[in-house]
C-alpha positions in Angstrom: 78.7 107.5 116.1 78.9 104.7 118.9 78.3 101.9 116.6 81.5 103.2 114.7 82.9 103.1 117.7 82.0 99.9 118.4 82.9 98.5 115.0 86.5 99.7 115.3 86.3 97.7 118.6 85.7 94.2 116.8 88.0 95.1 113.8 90.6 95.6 116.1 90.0 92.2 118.0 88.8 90.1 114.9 92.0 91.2 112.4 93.9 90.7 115.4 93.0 87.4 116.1 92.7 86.4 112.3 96.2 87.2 111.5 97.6 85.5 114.7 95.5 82.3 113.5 96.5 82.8 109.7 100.2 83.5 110.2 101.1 79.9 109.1 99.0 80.2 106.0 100.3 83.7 105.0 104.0 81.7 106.0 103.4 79.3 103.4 101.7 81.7 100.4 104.3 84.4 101.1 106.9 80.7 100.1 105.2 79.9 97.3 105.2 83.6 96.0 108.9 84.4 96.1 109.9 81.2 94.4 107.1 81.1 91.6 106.6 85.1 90.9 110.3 85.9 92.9 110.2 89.4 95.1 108.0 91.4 96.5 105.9 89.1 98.1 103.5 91.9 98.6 102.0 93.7 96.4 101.0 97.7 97.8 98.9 100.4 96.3 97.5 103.5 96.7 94.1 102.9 97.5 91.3 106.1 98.8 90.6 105.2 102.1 88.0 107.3 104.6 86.8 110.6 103.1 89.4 109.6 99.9 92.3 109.7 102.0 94.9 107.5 100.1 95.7 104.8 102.2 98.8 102.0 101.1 96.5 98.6 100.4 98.8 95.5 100.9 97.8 92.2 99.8 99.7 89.2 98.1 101.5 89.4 94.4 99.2 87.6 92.0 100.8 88.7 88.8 104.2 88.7 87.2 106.1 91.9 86.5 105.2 93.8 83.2 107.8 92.9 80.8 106.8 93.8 77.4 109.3 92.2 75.5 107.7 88.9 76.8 104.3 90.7 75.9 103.2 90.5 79.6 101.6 93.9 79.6 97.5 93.2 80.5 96.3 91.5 83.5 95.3 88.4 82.0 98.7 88.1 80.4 100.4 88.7 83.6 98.0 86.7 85.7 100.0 83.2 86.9 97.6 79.7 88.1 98.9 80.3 91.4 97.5 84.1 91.2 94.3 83.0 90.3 94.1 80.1 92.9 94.8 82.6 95.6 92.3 84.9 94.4 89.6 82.0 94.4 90.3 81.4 97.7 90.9 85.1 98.8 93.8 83.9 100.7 95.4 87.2 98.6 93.4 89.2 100.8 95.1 88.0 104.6 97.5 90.5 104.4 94.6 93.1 103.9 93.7 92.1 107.5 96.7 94.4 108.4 95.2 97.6 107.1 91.9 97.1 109.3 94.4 96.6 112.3 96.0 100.5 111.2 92.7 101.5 110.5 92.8 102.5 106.8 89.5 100.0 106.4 87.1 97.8 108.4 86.4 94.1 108.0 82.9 95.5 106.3 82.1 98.3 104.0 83.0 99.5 100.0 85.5 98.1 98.7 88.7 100.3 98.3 89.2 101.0 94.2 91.3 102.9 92.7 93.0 106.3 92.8 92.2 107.7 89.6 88.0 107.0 90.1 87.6 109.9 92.4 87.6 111.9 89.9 84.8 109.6 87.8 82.1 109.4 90.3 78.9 110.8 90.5 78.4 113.1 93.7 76.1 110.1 94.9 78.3 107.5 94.3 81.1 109.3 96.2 79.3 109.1 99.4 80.7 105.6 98.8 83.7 107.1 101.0 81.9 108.6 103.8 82.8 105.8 105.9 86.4 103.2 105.8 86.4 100.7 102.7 86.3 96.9 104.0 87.8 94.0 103.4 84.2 92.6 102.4 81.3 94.5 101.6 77.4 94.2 100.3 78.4 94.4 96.9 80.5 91.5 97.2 78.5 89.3 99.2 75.7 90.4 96.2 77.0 89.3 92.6 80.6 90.5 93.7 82.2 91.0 90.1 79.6 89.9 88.4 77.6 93.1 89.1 77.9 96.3 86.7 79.7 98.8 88.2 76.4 101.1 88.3 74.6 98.3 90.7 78.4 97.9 92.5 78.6 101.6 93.6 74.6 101.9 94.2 74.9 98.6 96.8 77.9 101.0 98.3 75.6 103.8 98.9 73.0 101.9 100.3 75.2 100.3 102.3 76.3 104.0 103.7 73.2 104.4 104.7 71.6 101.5 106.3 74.7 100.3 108.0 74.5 98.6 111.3 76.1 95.8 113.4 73.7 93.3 112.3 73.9 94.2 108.6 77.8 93.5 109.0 77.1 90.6 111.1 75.0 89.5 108.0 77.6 90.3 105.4 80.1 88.4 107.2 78.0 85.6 107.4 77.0 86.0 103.3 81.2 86.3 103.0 81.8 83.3 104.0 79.0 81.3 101.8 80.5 83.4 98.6 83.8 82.3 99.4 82.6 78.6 99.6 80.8 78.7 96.3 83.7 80.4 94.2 81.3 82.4 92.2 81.9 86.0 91.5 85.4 86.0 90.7 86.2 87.9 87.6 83.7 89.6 84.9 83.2 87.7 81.9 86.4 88.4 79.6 88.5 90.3 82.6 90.8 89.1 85.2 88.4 90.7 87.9 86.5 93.8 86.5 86.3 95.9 84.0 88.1 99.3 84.4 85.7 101.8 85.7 85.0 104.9 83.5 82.6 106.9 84.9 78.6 106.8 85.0 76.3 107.8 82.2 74.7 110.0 85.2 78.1 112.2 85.2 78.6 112.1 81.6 81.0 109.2 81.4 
């Protein structure tokens, strides 16, 4: 498609440029990191990328190590104030900007879950990976985690199919509102959302 073409264009140049601009910010996080949470500084995943391919996310350590003599097993346990500051201000996300340079994602599209949910989708909600996973996306700019998971993966779908430069211009635009207003953060009683586990529609 030439308009995919042309959106790998401006991820290219935009990540590019973003990361150039942001080095001194990712500088002083990455500091902040190693002396309040200690080593890595990163934190990498296995993430299903275009078509499911597993891709290796990287974005900033917001949580301590499981320890469970300490009882720091669940996310919220493990979840530090700095953690949650960064994630407020998505600054945990710059280093994200270095998978859209690769090419494992764009700056717009679904937003790149987990591993083990291939397997828990719906052959509708798959389509979710017909095209890369984005550092922002329609469902975010839309309720972000607020949203159930079954209006999450249907804004993906639709998002599949309607896409466009102007839509992403759009979502950028929304982005940058969402991450002004703070809202959408976690799910009520979760550190972001709940764990996904499966549809009613596929019998989960």
């Amino acid at each position: 498609m030439k308009g995919d073409r042309v959106q790998r264009v401006i991820d290219v140049a935009v990540a590019g440029g973003l990361l150039v601009v942001t080095a001194p910010v990712m500088a002083g996080v990455a500091v902040l990191i190693a002396r309040r949470l200690g080593r890595p500084v990163l934190f990498r995943q296995q993430r299903p990328g275009w078509h499911g391919k597993p891709f290796t996310l990287v974005k900033f350590r917001t949580m301590r190590d499981v320890d469970e003599q300490r009882g720091l097993v669940s996310d919220a346990d493990r979840m530090t104030g700095l953690g949650r500051a960064l994630r407020a201000a998505s600054l945990d996300e710059l280093p994200t900007l270095w998978n859209v340079l690769r090419g494992d994602m764009s700056l717009v599209g679904p937003r790149p879950l987990l591993m083990h949910y291939l397997d828990l989708y719906t052959p509708e909600q798959a389509r979710r990976h017909l095209v890369r996973p984005g550092v922002t996306g329609l469902a975010q700019v839309s309720g972000r985690n607020l949203l159930s998971w079954e209006d999450r993966l249907a804004l993906d779908t639709w998002y599949v199919d309607h896409r466009s430069l102007g839509l992403n211009l759009r979502i950028c635009a929304r982005t940058a509102l969402v991450l002004l207003r703070r809202v959408g953060i976690a799910a009520p009683g979760s550190v972001t959302m709940p764990q996904f586990t499966g549809s009613a529609a596929a019998g989960g």
